[in-house]
C-alpha positions in Angstrom: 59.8 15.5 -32.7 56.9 14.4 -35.4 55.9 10.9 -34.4 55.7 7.8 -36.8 53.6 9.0 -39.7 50.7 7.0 -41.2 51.4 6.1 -44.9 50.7 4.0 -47.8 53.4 1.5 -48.9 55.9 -1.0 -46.6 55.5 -4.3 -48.0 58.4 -5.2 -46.0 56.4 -4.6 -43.0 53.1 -6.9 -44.4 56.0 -9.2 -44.8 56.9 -9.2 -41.2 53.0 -9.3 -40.6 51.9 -12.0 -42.8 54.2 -14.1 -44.4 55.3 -14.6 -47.8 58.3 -12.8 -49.6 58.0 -9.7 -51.0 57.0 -11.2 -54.4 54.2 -12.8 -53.3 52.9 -9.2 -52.0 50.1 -7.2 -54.5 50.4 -3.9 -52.9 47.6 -1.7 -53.4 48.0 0.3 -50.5 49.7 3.8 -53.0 48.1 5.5 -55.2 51.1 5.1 -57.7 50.3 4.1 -61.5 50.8 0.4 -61.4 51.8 0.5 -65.5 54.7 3.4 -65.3 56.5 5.4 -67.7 59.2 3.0 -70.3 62.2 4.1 -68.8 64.3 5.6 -72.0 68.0 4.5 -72.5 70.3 6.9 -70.8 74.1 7.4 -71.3 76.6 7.1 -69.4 77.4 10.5 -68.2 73.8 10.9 -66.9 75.4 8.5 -64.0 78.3 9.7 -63.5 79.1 13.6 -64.1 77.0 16.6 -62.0 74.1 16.9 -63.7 74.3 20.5 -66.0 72.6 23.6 -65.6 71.1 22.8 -69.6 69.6 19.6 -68.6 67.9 21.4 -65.5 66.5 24.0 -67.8 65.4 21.8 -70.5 63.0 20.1 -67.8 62.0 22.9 -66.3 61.1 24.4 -69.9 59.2 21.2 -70.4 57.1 21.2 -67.3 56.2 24.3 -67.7 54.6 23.5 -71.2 53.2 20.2 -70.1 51.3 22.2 -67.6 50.7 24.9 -69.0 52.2 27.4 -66.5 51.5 31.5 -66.4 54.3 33.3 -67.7 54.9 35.3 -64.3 55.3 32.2 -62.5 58.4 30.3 -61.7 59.4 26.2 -62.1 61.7 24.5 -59.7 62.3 20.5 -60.1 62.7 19.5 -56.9 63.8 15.7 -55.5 60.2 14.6 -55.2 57.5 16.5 -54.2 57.6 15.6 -50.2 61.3 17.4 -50.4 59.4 20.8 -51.2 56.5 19.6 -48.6 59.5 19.7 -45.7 61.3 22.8 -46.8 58.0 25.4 -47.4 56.8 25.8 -44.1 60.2 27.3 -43.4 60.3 29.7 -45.9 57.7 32.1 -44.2 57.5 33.2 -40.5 56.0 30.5 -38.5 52.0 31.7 -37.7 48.8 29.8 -38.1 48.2 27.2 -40.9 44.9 25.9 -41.8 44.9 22.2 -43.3 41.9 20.4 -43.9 41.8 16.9 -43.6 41.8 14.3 -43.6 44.3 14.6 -45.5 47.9 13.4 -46.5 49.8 14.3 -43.3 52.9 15.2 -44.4 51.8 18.6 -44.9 50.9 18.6 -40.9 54.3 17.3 -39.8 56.5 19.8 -42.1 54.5 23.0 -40.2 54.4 21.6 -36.9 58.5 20.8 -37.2 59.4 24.6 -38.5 56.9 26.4 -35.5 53.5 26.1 -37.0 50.3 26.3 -35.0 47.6 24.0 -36.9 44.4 25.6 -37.0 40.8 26.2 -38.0 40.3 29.2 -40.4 44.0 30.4 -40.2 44.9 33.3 -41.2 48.3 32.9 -42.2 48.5 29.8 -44.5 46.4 27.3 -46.3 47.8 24.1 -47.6 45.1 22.3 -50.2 45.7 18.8 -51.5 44.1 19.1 -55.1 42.2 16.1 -55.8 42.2 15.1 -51.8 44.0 12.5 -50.5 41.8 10.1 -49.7 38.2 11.2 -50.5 39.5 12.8 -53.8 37.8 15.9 -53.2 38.3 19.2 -54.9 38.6 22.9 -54.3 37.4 25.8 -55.9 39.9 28.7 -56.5 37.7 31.3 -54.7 38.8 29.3 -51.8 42.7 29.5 -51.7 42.7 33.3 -50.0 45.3 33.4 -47.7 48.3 34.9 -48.1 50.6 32.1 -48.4 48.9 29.4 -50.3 49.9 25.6 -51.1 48.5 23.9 -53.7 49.3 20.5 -54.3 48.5 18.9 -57.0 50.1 15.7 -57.2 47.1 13.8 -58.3 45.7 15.8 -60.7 47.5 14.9 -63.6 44.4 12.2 -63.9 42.1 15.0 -64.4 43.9 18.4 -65.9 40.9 20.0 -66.5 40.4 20.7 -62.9 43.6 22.1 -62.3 44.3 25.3 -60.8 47.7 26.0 -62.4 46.5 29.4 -63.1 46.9 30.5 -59.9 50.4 29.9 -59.3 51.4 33.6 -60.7 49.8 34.8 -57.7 51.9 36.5 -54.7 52.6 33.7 -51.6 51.1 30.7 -53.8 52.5 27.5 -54.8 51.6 24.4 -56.8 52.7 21.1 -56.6 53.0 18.3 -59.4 54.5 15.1 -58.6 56.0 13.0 -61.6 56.4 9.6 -59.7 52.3 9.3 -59.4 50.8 9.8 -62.4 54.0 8.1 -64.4 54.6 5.5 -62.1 58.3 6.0 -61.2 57.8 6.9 -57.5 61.6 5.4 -57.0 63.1 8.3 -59.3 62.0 11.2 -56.8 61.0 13.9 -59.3 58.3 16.5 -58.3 58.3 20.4 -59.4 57.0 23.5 -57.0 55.6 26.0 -59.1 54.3 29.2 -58.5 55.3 33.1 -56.9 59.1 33.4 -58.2 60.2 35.3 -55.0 59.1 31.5 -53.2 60.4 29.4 -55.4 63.6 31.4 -55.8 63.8 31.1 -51.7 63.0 27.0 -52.3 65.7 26.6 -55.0 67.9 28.4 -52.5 67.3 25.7 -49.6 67.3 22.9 -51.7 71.3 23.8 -52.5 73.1 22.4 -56.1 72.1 19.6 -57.7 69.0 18.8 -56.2 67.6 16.4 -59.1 69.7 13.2 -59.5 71.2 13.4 -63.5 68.9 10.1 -64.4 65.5 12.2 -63.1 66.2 14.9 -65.2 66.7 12.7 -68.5 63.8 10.6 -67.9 61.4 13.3 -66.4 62.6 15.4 -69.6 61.2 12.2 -72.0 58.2 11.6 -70.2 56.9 15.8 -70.1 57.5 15.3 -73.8 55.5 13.1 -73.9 51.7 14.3 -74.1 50.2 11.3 -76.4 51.6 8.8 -73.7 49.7 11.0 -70.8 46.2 11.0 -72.8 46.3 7.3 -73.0 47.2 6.6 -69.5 44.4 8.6 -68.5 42.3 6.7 -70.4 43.4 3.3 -68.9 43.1 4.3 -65.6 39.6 5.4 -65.4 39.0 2.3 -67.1 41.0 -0.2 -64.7 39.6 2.1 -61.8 35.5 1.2 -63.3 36.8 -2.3 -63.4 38.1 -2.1 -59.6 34.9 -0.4 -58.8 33.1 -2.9 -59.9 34.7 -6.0 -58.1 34.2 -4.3 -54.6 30.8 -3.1 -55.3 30.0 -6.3 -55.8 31.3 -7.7 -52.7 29.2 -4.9 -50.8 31.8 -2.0 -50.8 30.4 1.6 -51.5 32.5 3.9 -53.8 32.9 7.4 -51.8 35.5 8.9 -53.5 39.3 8.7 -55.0 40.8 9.5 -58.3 41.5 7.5 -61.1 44.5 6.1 -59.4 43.1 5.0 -56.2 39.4 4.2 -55.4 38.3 4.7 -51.0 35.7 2.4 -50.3 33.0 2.2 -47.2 33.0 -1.3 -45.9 31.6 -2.6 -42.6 35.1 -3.5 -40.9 38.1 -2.2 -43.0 40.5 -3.5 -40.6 38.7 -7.2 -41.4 38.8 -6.2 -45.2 42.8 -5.7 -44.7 43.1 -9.1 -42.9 41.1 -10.6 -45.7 43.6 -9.3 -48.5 46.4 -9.9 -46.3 45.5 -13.4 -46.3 46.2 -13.4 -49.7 48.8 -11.2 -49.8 47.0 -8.2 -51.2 47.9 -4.7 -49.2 45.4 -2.1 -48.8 45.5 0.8 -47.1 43.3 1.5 -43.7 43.3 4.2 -41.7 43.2 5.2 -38.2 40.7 7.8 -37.8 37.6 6.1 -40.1 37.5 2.2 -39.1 34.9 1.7 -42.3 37.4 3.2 -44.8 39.4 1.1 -47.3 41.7 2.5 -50.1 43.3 0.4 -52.6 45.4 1.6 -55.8 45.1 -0.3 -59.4 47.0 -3.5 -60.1 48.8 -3.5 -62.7 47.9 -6.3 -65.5 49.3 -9.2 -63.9 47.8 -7.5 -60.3 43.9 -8.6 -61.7 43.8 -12.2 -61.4 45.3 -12.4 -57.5 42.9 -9.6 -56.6 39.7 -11.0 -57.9 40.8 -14.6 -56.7 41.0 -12.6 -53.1 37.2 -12.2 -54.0 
């Protein structure tokens, strides 16, 4: 059994922690975009009948366009893109997986539950997070050479240029894209895995009927159709995430790394820096293994003024 696993989010628990309600609570500890996606008007049989194969291919069609997807490779929507995180380890014998970190540690827990070995210069496997979470780091494709290959790529939808979508035609590879980041609709649990067909025909196998709830596939349909809604985003984020760097540069944090929808900071005490939010009722995110690092995620427009009074 995978022990308790370190994660952004859980106001309820700063609640618990520090007082207030959960209105009071600014939580900056995700890297979700604080300004999401305007939910369209859905009808009523998007509740309540099974969602239709014809809605599934329809966003499927669509996220392959959006992202521009090789021909030979093959889109699955899946129910967010930890669902596919879970279920991929078990789709190849278990052997030796290389991830390097730090890193999101979901990845870790799904191998180490189906049999994995985690290891230094595996052979067998090689999961990549595609800007790195947290350090926002990125790889080069020369890199990705073993012969089963995960790319995820849930927070690079702030910065397409750098994606490596091109690889996911490749034998043993696949790419994931999650829609509840970059559109701010983390509730909805929409992701895709994309890439060698023979994988993600074994994926769509284990994730049995009607994986994608009828109101994700509506709404993830509108918002892949969406490209003009997607530039302009972009643009607000790296501005709001200039403006964030900024405050704490100011207030004698150092900027060493993120993406445009979360910003890791070098401060002398982060667990201090979290007490000092806390206190007014701002949630960042610390974490265990780097007592000088402190994440925090954009507030959304009404977010500003209670962060900068915390300064």
């Amino acid at each position: 059994m995978i022990g308790p696993r370190d994660h952004g989010g859980g106001v309820d628990a700063a609640v618990a922690r520090w007082g207030g309600t959960r209105a009071d609570w600014l939580d900056l500890s995700t890297g979700i975009n604080p300004v999401p996606y305007p939910l369209p008007d859905l009808s009523p049989d998007t509740w309540t009948d099974l969602p239709d194969a014809a809605a599934v291919t329809r966003l499927e069609h669509l996220a392959r366009a959006f992202w521009r997807v090789p021909q030979d490779a093959a889109v699955l929507a899946v129910p967010g893109a930890s669902a596919a995180i879970a279920q991929l380890p078990r789709l190849r014998p278990a052997g030796r997986v290389e991830i390097p970190g730090p890193t999101y540690n979901e990845h870790g827990a799904a191998f180490r539950l189906a049999g994995w070995d985690l290891t230094e210069n595996a052979t067998d496997a090689l999961v990549a997070v595609h800007p790195n979470n947290p350090d926002g780091l990125t790889w080069e494709a020369d890199r990705l050479d073993a012969p089963f290959v995960i790319l995820d790529e849930s927070f690079c939808d702030t910065m397409p240029e750098a994606s490596l979508i091109r690889l996911a035609a490749r034998p043993g590879t696949v790419v994931l894209k999650s829609f509840g980041k970059f559109w701010g609709l983390a509730g909805l649990r929409l992701g895709f895995a994309i890439g060698d067909p023979d994988l993600i025909g074994d994926l769509r196998e284990a994730l049995g009927p009607w994986p994608v709830a009828g109101p994700a596939l509506s709404i993830g349909a509108e918002a892949l159709a969406d490209p003009q809604w997607a530039d302009d985003t972009r643009a607000r984020l790296a501005q709001d995430a200039a403006r964030l760097d900024a405050l704490l540069t100011a207030n004698e944090a150092e900027v060493i790394g993120g993406t445009t929808l979360f910003r890791l900071y070098r401060v002398s005490d982060a667990a201090a820096a979290q007490e000092h939010l806390a206190a007014h009722r701002i949630l960042g995110r610390t974490f265990p293994y780097a007592d000088d690092w402190l994440r925090l995620g954009l507030p959304g427009p009404d977010g500003w003024t209670q962060l900068e009074g915390a300064f």
